[in-house]
C-alpha positions, 0 to 999 in steps of 0.5 A: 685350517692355517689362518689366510689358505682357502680351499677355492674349489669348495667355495665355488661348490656354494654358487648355486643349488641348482648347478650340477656337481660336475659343472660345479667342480669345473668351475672350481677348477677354472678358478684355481686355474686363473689363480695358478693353482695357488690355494694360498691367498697369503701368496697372491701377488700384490697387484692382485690384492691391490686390485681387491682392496680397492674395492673394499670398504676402509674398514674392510680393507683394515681388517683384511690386513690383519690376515697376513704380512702381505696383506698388510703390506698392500695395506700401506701402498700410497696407491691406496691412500691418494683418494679419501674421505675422511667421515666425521658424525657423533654416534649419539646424534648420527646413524651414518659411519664414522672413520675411527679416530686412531685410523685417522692418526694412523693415516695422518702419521704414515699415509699424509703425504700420500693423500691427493683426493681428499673430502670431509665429510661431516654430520650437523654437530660442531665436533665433526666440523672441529675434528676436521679442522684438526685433521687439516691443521695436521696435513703438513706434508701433504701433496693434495690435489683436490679438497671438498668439505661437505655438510651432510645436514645443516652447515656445521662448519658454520658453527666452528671458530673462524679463526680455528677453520682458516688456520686449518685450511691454510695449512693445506693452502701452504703445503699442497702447491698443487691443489686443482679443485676446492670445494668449501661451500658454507664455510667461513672462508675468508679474503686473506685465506684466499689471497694465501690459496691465491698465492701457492695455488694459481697455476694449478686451480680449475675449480673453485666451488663456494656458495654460501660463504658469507666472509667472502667479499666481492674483492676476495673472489676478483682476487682469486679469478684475477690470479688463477688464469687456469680456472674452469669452473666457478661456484658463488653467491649472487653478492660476490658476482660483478661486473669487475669479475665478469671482465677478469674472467674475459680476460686473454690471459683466462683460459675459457671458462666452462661452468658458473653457478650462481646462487640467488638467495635473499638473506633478509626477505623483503630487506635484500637488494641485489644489485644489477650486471651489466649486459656489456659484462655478459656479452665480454664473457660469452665473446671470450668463453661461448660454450660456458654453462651459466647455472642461476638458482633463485630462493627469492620471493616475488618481490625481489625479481626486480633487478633481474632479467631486464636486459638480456642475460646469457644463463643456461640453466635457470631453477626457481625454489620459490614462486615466481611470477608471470612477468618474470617468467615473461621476461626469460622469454626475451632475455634469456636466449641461450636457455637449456633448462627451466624448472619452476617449482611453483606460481601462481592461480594464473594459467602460464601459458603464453608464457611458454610458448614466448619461451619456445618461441625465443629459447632455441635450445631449450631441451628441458623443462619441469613445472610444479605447482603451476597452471597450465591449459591443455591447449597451451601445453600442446602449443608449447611441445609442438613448437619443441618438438622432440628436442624436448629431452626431459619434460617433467610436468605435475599432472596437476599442472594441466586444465582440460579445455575444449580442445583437449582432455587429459586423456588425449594430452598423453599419446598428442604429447608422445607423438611430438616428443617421438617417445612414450610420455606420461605427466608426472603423478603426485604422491598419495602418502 
């Protein structure tokens, strides 16, 4: 058989065991049909190979290249190369795959100005972290539009040389002039990299996501959201938020904001202090942009919950990863208003139960909830989905969570919380393994 011809109708004949040889026959004619008879996958036009290739793996797509001239050709159309991901893991230390190193050169040396959509994504070793900066270092002539680095373990970018990371990602600043969205989240990303990004980027950036980037100052991210008038959406450390960034970000020169993630973690437990927004900023930011999602994920202990909450705060969309307190949760019950989810991953002995409900009562538009390794009475819960009602589209509660009392049994709590919720509803099982 000449390389690249397949005989379609007798490929279709193995569809099916149990199809008769006649409608098996017809099949295969209906597809010979649609391909204009031509048997000849040598001869398919390059909008149909190209349809394929998209859907085929990068090493798929290399080897079905090496079929014929033509598909080879559709092998280098930049159409195919504006979206990639560049997967960096040592094959002693990692199981997931890996993008071939001279595949890599062959990209940067033919498809580098092609490349607009494009993400690293590296193992826990120092050498993907490495290798990525290398690669970065070499897209001089690139047009991209959106860059994320992405750790799949622990933060190897951490562990490259400071100077090595912003070298390599200010070339990228430099060249692109076009980028919309970055995401460098632990990263040793630094002030005057962003003051570089800043200065080739502001009229095109709309998002910007870096948590965990511990070079980053509170006056390298108020540069940033004083230039970039078009940003969208933003991801940070609790320390890089200010009053300062709240009212650049009000400004009437930004567009409305539409995302804010914050991330709440202690550094030094017991030895952090976190500081305290004003309500004045808050209230600036809701005036100027009110449909903004405020996303906060707290990784404190109960100790340093001090500062937070005293005031009303304008957060939607609240996760706790560690214990947290009765009076804190009392106090989300007053001050966060504009509450759409809460999950709780654990608290204390103590049964939360006027806590909810104080949360039903003043969050309006909460429309989901998840609760851990908390305690809460049946009667109290009832209390709680009954002042919800169906608005309650997640409701993800551990079984453990719940304590009979006399008004209710855990049997009764299934069809009570079903008919409020309009919807079958179960708690949630813990694991037996």
């Amino acid at each position: 058989m000449k390389r690249g011809r397949v005989n379609i109708a007798a490929k279709c004949q193995t569809f099916g065991p149990t199809k008769s040889r006649a409608k098996r026959q017809k099949i295969g004619q209906g597809v010979s049909t649609s391909l204009g008879h031509a048997e000849d996958w040598g001869n398919l036009p390059h909008h149909i190979v190209l349809h394929i290739f998209q859907y085929l793996s990068l090493v798929d797509r290399a080897r079905a290249s090496s079929v014929c001239r033509c598909w080879n050709d559709v092998f280098h159309i930049p159409e195919l190369w504006r979206c990639f991901e560049f997967e960096l893991n040592q094959p002693a230390t990692s199981y997931l795959r890996s993008t071939h190193p001279d595949l890599i050169q062959q990209i940067i040396k033919r498809h580098a100005q092609h490349l607009q959509y494009v993400s690293f994504k590296v193992d826990s070793c120092t050498e993907s972290a490495e290798a990525a900066c290398n690669i970065l270092s070499q897209l001089v002539n690139c047009t991209i539009k959106t860059l994320g680095l992405i750790s799949t373990a622990r933060p190897s970018f951490m562990d490259v040389s400071q100077s090595h990371f912003v070298s390599a990602l200010t070339v990228v600043f430099v060249n692109s002039k076009s980028l919309s969205s970055i995401k460098i989240d632990d990263t040793p990303v630094d002030d005057p990299s962003l003051k570089v990004l800043v200065a080739n980027n502001s009229d095109t950036l709309k998002l910007l996501k870096m948590s965990s980037c511990p070079h980053v100052s509170p006056a390298g991210i108020l540069c940033v959201a004083d230039q970039c008038h078009g940003l969208r959406e933003l991801a940070l450390n609790y320390h890089l938020l200010s009053d300062e960034l709240l009212l650049a970000l009000s400004s009437e020169r930004h567009v409305h904001l539409e995302h804010l993630r914050i991330d709440v973690v202690s550094e030094n437990p017991g030895q952090t202090q976190f500081h305290s927004i004003k309500k004045s900023s808050w209230d600036a930011l809701i005036r100027h942009s009110p449909q903004v999602n405020i996303v906060m994920y707290f990784f404190l202990y109960e100790e340093e919950f001090e500062p937070f909450f005293r005031e009303e705060t304008p957060v939607t969309h609240l996760y706790f990863g560690r214990a947290v307190s009765k009076d804190m949760l009392g106090r989300i019950g007053l001050n966060c208003p504009r509450l759409v989810e809460l999950v709780v991953c654990a608290n204390g002995l103590e049964p939360l139960d006027e806590e909810l409900i104080r949360i039903a009562e003043r969050c309006k538009s909460l429309t989901a909830i998840g609760l851990g390794e908390c305690e809460v009475t049946c009667s109290g819960f009832m209390e709680f989905v009954k002042m919800c009602g169906g608005r309650l589209s997640q409701l993800s509660i551990m079984e453990e969570v719940l304590i009979p009392d006399n008004s209710y049994s855990m049997e009764q709590i299934h069809s009570e919380v079903s008919k409020h919720l309009g919807r079958i509803w179960f708690p949630d099982m813990m694991p037996t393994w």
